[in-house]
C-alpha positions as CSV (number, residue, x, y, z in Angstrom):
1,X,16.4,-18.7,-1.1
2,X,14.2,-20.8,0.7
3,X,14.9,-24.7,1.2
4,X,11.8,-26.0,-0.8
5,X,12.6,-23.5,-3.7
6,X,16.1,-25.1,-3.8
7,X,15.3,-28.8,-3.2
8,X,13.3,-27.8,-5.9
9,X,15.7,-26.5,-8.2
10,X,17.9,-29.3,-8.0
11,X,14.7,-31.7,-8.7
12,X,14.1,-29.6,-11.7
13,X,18.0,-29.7,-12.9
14,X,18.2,-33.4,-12.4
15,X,15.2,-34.1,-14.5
16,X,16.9,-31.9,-17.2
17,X,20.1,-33.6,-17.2
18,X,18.9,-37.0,-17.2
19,X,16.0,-36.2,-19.2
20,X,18.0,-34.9,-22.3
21,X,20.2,-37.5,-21.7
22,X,18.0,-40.0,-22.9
23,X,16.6,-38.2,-25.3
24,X,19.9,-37.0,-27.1
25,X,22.0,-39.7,-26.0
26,X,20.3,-42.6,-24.9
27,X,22.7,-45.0,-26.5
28,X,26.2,-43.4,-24.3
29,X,23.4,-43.4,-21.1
30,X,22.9,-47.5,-22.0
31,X,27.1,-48.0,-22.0
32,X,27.0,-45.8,-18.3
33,X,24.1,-48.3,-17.0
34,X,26.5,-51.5,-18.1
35,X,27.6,-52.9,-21.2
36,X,25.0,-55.1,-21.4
37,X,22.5,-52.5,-21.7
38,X,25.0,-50.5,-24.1
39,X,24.6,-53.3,-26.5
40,X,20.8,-53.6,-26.9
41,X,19.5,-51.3,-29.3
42,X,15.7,-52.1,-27.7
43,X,16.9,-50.0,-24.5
44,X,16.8,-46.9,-26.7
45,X,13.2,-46.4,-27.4
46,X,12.0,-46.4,-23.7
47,X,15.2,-44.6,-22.9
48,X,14.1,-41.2,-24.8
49,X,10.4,-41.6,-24.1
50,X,11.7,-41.6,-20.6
51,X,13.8,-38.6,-21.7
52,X,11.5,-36.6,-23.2
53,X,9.0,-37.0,-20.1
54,X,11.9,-36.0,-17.1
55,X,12.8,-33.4,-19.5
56,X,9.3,-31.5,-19.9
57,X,8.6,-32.3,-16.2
58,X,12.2,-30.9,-15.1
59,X,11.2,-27.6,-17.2
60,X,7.7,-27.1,-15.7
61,X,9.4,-27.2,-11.9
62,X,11.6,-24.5,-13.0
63,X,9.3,-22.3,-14.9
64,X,5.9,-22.7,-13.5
65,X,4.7,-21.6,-10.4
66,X,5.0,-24.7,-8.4
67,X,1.6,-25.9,-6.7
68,X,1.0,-28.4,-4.3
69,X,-0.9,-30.8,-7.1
70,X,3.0,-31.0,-8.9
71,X,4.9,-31.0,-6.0
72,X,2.9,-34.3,-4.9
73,X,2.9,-35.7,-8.4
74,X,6.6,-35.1,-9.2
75,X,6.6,-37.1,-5.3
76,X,4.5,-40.2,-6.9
77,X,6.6,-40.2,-10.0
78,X,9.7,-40.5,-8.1
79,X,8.4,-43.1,-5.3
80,X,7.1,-45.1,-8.8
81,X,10.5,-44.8,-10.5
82,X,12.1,-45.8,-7.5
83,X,10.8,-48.5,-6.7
84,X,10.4,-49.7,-10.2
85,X,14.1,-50.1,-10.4
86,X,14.3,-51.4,-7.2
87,X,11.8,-54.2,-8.6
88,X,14.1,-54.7,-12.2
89,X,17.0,-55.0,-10.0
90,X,15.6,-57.9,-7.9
91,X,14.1,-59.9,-10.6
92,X,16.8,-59.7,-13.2
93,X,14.8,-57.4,-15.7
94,X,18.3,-55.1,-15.2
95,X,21.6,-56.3,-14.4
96,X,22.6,-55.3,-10.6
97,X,25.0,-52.2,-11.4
98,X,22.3,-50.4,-13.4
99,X,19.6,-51.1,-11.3
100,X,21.2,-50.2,-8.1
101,X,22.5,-46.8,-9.8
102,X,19.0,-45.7,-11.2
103,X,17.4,-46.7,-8.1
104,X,20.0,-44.6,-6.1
105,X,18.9,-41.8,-8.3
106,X,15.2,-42.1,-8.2
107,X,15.8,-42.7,-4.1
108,X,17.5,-38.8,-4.5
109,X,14.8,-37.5,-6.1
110,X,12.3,-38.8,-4.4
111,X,13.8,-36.7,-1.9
112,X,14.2,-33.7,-3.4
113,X,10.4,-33.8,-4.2
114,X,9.4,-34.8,-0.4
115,X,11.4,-32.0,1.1
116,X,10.0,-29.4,-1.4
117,X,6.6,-30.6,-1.1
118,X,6.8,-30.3,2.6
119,X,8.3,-27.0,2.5
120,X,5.6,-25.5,0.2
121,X,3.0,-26.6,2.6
122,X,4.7,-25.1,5.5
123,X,5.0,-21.6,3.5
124,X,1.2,-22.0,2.9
């Protein structure tokens, strides 16, 4: 198996996890991002419209062919989430612990989706 098709895979199994995460359990994802989020009923709303969006884009890297047009979106999404946590983090909008682990995981995936869009334009 190829690098890209495996950076890609993992992208794709990622955005699945997370992705039904918040959307089946977005209030036990709020407790793992800190108790203060845990408690607030208005993280749940943006939590599985967030879900349902990683979950359909996690399914479309695994079962479509992958083009160079995803591949450099699934890059901007992940750049944007990243440093959109980075930003809550910093400014207060989330307290330090879950800001510091989502913008770890965004920083991952943005990663994953560099590595694989590189690869898929070396293979072209």
């Amino acid at each position: 198996m190829k690098l890209g098709d495996v950076t890609r895979t993992a992208l794709a199994c990622v955005r699945i996890f997370n992705g039904a995460l918040g959307l089946f359990a977005a209030g036990k994802m709020a407790k793992s991002l800190g108790s203060e989020l845990g408690d607030d009923k208005r993280f749940v709303y943006p939590a599985r419209m967030f879900g349902i969006r990683t979950l359909v884009l996690g399914v479309d890297l695994l079962t479509l062919k992958p083009s160079r047009r995803t591949l450099r979106q699934a890059v901007l999404i992940h750049a944007t989430d990243t440093a959109a946590a980075f930003y809550a983090g910093r400014s207060g909008e989330l307290p330090a612990r879950a800001a510091k682990l989502t913008t770890i995981i965004s920083a991952v995936n943005t990663g994953l989706a560099v590595v694989s869009l590189v690869a898929a334009e070396k293979d072209s």
